[in-house]
MMTF fields as JSON, N, C-alpha, C and O atoms, coordinates in Angstrom:
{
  "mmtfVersion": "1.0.0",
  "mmtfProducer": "UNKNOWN",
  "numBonds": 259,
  "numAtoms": 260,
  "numGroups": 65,
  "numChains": 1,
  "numModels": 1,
  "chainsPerModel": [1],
  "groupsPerChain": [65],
  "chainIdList": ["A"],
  "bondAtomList": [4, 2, 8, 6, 12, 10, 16, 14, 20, 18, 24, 22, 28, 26, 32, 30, 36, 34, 40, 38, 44, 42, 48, 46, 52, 50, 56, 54, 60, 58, 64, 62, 68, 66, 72, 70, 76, 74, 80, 78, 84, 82, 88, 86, 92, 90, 96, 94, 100, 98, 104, 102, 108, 106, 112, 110, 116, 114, 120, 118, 124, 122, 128, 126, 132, 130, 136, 134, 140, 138, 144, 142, 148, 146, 152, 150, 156, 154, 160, 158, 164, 162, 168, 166, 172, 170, 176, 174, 180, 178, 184, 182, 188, 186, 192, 190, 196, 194, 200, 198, 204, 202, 208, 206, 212, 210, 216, 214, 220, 218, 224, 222, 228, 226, 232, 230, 236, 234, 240, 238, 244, 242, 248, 246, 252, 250, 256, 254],
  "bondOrderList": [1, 1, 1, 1, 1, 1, 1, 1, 1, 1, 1, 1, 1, 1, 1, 1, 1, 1, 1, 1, 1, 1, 1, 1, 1, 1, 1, 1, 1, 1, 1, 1, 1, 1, 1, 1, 1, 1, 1, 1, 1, 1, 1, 1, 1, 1, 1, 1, 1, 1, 1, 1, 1, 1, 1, 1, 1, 1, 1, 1, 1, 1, 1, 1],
  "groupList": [{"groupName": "UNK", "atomNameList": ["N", "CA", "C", "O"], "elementList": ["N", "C", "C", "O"], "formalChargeList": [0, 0, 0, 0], "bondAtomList": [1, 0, 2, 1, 3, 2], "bondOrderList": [1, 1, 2], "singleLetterCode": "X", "chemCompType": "L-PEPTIDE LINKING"}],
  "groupTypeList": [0, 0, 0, 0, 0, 0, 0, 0, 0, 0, 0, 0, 0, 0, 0, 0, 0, 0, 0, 0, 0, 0, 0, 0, 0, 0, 0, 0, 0, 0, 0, 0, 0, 0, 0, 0, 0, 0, 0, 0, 0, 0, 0, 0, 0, 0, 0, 0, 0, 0, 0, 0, 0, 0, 0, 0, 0, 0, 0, 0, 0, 0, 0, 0, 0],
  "groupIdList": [1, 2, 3, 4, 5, 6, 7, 8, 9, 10, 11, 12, 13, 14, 15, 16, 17, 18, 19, 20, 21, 22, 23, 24, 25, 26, 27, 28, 29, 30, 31, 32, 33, 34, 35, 36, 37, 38, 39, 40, 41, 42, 43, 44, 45, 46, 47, 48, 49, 50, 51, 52, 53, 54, 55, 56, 57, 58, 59, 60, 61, 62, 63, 64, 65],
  "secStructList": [7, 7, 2, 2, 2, 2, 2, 2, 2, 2, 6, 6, 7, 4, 4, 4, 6, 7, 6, 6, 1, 6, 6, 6, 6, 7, 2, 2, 2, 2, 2, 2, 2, 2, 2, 2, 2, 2, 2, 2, 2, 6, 7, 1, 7, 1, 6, 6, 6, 1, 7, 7, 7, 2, 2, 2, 2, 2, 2, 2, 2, 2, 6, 6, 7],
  "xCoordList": [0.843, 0.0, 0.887, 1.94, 0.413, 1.54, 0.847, -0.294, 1.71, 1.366, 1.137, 0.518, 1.555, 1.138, -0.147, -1.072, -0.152, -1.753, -2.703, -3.884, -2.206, -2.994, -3.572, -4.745, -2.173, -2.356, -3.146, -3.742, -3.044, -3.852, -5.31, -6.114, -5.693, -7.232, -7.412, -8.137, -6.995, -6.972, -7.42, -8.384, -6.274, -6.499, -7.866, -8.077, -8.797, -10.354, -11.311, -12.533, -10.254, -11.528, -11.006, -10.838, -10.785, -10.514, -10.885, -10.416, -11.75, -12.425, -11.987, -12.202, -11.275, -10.783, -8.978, -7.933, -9.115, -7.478, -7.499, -6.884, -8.449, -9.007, -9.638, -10.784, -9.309, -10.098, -11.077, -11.822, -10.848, -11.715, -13.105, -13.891, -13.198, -13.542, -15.28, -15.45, -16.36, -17.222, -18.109, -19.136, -17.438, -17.639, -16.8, -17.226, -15.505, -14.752, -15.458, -15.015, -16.332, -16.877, -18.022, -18.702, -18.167, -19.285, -18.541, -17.761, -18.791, -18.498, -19.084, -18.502, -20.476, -20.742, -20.145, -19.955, -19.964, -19.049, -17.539, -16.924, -17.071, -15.807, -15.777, -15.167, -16.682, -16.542, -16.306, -15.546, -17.693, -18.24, -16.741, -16.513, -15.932, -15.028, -14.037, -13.49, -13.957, -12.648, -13.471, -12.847, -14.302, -14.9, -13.992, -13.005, -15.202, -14.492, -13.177, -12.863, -12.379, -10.833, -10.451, -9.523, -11.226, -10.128, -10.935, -10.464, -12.304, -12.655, -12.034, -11.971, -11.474, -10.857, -9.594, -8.953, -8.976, -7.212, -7.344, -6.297, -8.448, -8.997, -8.527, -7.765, -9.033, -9.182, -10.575, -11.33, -10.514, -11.617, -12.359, -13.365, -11.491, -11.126, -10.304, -9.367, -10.039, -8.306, -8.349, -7.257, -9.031, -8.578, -8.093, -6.984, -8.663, -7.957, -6.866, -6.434, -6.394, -5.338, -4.404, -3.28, -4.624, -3.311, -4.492, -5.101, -4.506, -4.695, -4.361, -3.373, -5.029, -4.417, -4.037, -4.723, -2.437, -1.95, -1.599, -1.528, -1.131, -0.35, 0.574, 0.621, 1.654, 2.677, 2.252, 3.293, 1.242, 0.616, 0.265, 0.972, -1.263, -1.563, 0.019, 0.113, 0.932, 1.689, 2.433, 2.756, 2.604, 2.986, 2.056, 2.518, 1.162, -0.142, 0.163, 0.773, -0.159, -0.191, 0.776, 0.522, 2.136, 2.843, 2.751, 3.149, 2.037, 2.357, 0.708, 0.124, 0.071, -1.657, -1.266, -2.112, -0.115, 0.039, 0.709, 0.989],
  "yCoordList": [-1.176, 0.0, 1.237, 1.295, 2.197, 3.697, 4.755, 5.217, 4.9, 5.78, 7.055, 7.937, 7.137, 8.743, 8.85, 9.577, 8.094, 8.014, 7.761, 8.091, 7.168, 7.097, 8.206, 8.498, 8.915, 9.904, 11.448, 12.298, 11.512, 12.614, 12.129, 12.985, 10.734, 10.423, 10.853, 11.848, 10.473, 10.617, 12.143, 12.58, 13.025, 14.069, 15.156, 16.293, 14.085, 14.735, 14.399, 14.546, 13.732, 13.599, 13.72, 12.783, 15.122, 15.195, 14.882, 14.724, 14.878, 13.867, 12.594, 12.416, 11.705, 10.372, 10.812, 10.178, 11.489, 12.282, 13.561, 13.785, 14.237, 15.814, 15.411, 15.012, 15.39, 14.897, 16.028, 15.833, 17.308, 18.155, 18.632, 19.508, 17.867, 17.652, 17.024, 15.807, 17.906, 17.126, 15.955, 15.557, 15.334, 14.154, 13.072, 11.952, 13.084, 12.173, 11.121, 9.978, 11.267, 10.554, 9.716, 8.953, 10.068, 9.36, 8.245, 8.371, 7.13, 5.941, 5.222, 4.503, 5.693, 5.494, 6.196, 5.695, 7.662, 8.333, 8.159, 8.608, 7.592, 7.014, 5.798, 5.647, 4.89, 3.716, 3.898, 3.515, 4.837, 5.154, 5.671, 5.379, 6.246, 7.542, 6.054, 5.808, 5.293, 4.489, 3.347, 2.615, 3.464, 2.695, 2.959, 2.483, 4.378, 5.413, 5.19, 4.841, 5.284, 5.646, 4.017, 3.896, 2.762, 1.615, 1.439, 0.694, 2.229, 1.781, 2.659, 2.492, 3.824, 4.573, 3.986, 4.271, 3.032, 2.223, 1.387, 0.743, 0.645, -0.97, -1.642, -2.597, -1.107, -2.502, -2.114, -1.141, -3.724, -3.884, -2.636, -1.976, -2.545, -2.11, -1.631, -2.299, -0.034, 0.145, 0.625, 0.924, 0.731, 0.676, -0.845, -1.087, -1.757, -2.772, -3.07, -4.187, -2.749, -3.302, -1.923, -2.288, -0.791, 0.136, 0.82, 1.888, -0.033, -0.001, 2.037, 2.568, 2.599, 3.809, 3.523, 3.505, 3.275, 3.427, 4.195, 4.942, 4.211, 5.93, 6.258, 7.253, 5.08, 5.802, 5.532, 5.534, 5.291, 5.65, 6.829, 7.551, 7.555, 9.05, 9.704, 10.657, 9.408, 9.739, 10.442, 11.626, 9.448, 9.691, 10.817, 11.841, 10.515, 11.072, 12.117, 12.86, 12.492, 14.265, 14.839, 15.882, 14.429, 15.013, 15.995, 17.048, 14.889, 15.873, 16.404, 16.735, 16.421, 17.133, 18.5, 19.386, 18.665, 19.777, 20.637, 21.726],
  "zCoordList": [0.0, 0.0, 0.0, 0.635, -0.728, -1.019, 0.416, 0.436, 1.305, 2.316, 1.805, 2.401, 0.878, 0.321, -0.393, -0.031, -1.414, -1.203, -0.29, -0.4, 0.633, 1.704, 2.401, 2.632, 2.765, 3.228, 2.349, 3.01, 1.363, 0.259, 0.685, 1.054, 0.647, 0.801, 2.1, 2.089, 3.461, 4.715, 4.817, 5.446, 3.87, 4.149, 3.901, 4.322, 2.874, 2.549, 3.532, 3.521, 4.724, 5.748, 7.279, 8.06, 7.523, 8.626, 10.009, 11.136, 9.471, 10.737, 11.619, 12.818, 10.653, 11.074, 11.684, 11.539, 12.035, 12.559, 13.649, 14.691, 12.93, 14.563, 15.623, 15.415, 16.555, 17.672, 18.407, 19.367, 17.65, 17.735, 16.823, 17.183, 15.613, 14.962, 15.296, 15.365, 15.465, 16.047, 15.497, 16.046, 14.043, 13.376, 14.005, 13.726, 14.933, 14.619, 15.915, 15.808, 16.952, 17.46, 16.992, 17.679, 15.274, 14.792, 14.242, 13.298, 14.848, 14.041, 12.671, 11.858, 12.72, 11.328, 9.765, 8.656, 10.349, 9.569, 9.408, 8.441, 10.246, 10.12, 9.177, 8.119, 9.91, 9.358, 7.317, 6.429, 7.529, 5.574, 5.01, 3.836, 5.573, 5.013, 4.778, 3.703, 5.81, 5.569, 4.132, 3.364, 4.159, 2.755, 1.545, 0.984, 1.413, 0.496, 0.316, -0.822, 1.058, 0.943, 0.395, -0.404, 0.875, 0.297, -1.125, -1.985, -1.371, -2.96, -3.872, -5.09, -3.071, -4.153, -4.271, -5.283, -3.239, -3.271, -3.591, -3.534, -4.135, -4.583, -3.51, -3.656, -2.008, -1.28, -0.631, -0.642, 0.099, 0.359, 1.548, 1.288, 2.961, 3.748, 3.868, 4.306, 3.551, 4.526, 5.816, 6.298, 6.293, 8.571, 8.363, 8.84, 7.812, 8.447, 7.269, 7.556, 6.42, 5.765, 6.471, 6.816, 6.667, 7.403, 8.636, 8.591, 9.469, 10.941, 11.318, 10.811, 11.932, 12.572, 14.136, 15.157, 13.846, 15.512, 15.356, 14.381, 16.762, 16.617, 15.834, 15.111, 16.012, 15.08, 13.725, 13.068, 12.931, 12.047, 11.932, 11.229, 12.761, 13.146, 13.063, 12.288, 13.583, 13.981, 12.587, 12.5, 11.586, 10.388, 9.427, 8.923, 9.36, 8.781, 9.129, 8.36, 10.37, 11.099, 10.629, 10.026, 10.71, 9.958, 8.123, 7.624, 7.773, 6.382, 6.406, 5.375, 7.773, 7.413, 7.923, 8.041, 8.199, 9.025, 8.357, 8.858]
}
């Protein structure tokens, strides 16, 4: 999987990364956004093919910033 694409998609949904963000406690909206993001990467799922741990977030935040 290309983390940079990852990260460009990640970045149309801030939500799944701001914790201020008053979407990011919606799990249904999370769930939909991480859809989106693996049909646009041709997978099935990406939360579960690139998991957000931290030092994932960790990576991400970096270039959202």
């Amino acid at each position: 999987m290309n983390e940079e694409e990852l990260i460009v998609h990640v970045q149309s949904y801030p939500f799944l990364y701001d914790l201020t963000d008053a979407r990011y406690s919606n799990t249904l909206i999370r769930e939909t956004a991480w859809e989106e993001i693996g049909h646009k990467m041709k997978h099935k799922v990406a939360q579960k093919t690139f998991p957000l741990t931290y030092e994932n977030i960790c990576k991400i935040s970096f270039y959202l910033v």
